[in-house]
N, C-alpha and C positions, 0 to 999 in steps of 0.2 A: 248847100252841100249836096254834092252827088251822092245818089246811092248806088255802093258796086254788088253784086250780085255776084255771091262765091259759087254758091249749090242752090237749088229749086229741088231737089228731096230731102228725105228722112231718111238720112244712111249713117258710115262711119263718125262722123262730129258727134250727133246727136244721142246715139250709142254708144259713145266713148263717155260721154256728162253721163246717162244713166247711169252705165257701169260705175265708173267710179263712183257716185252718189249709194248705188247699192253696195258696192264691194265694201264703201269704205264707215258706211251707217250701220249696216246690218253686225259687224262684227262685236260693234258698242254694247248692242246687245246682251252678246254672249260673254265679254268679258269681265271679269269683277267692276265693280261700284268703285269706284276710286274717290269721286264728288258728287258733291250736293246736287239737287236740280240745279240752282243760283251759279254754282260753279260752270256745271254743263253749258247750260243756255251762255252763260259770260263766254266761255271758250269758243265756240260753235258762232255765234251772232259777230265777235270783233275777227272773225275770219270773213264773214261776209260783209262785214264793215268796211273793211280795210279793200277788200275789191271793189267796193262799189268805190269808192274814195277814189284808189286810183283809177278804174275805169272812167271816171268822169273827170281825172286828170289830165293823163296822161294819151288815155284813147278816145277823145273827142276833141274838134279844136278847139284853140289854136294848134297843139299838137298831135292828136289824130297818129297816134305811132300805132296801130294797131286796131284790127277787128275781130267779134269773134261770133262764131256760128256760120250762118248761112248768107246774110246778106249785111251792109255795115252800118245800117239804120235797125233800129232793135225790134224784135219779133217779140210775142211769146214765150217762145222756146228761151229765149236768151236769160230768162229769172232762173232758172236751172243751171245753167252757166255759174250765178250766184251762188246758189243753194247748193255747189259741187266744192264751194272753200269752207264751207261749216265745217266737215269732219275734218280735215286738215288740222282746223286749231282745236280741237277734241285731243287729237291723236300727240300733238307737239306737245302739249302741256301731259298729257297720259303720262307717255314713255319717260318725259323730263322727271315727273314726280316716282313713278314706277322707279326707274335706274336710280334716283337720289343725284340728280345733274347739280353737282354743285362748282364755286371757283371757277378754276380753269377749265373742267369737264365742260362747262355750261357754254364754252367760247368753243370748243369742238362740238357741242351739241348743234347747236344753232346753225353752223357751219355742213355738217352733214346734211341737216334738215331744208337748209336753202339747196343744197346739189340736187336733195331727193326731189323739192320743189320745182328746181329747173328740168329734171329730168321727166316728169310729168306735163311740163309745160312743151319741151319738144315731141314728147309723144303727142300730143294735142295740138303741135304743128306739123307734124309728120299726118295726122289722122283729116285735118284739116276743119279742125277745132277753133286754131287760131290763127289769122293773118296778117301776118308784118307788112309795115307799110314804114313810108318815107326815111329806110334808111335803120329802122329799129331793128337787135339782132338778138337770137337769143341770150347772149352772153349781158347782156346790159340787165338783166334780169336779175342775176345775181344778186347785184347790190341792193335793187330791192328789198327779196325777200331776206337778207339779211336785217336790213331797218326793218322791215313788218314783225319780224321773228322774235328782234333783241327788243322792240316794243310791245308785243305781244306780251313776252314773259315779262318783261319789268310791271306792265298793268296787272297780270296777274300777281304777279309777287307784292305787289302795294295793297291790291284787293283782296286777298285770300291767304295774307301771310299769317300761320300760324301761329306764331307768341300773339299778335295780335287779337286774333280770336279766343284764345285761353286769356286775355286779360278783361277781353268782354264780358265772359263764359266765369268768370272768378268775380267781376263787378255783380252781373247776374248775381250770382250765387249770394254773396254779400248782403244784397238789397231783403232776398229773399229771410235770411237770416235775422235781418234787422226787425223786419216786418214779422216773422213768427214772433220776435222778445216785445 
């Protein structure tokens, strides 16, 4: 496999992954607690899950649709690449439980958040973040981050679903009660 050579510095790509990474971690911070550490880490690790997944899909051969960073054999730099979809799935699941996305909301939720998704991914093709190869467009992207999204939330919802944890959280208690009598 050849390797192509996009950039040889440290300019817009590589400052586009910080920023975001900062823009989009530093705010966690600041805003209320919403989940557990357990939760956190779940949310944050199946966003970089799910890229690496596809990048070793999708963007290496046999299909090779796509590079990203500097050069199209992988650097250093390029685990940051990674470490830029962590907050992504922080924020997806935030907002979803924040707003109360339930039903039908939950099908325009998802839907927004795949647009907000692509729209960050042409910024990062505009920036020269990412590079299309053999015919790949942004629009094919779409469907992606829709199936990442709608599996994203369904794993959380099987993993974190609240009756469930109150029935733990009630067995607990039970145990405890038997054990003081």
């Amino acid at each position: 496999m050849e390797n192509i050579v996009y950039d040889n510095h440290f300019n817009g790509n590589e400052w586009f992954v910080i920023g975001v990474i900062v823009f989009s971690l530093a705010p966690i911070w600041f805003f209320p607690r919403r989940f557990s550490p357990t939760q956190t880490t779940f949310n944050m690790l199946i966003s970089v899950t799910y890229a690496l997944i596809l990048d070793h899909t999708i963007g290496v051969p046999p299909f090779d649709l796509y590079d990203w960073g500097d050069q199209s054999k992988y650097q250093f730099f390029d685990m940051f690449f990674y470490i830029m979809y962590a907050p992504f799935g922080y924020w997806f699941i935030y907002w979803y439980e924040r707003m109360r996305m339930y039903e039908i909301m939950t099908i325009t939720y998802i839907l927004i958040w795949a647009g907000v998704s692509v729209g960050f991914e042409w910024m990062g093709v505009k920036i020269g973040a990412f590079h299309y190869k053999h015919g790949y467009q942004l629009f094919y992207s779409f469907p992606i981050y829709l199936f990442l999204m709608s599996i994203h939330l369904m794993m959380y919802r099987m993993a974190f679903a609240w009756d469930r944890w109150q029935r733990k959280e009630s067995i607990c208690q039970t145990k405890k009660v038997v054990e003081q009598e």
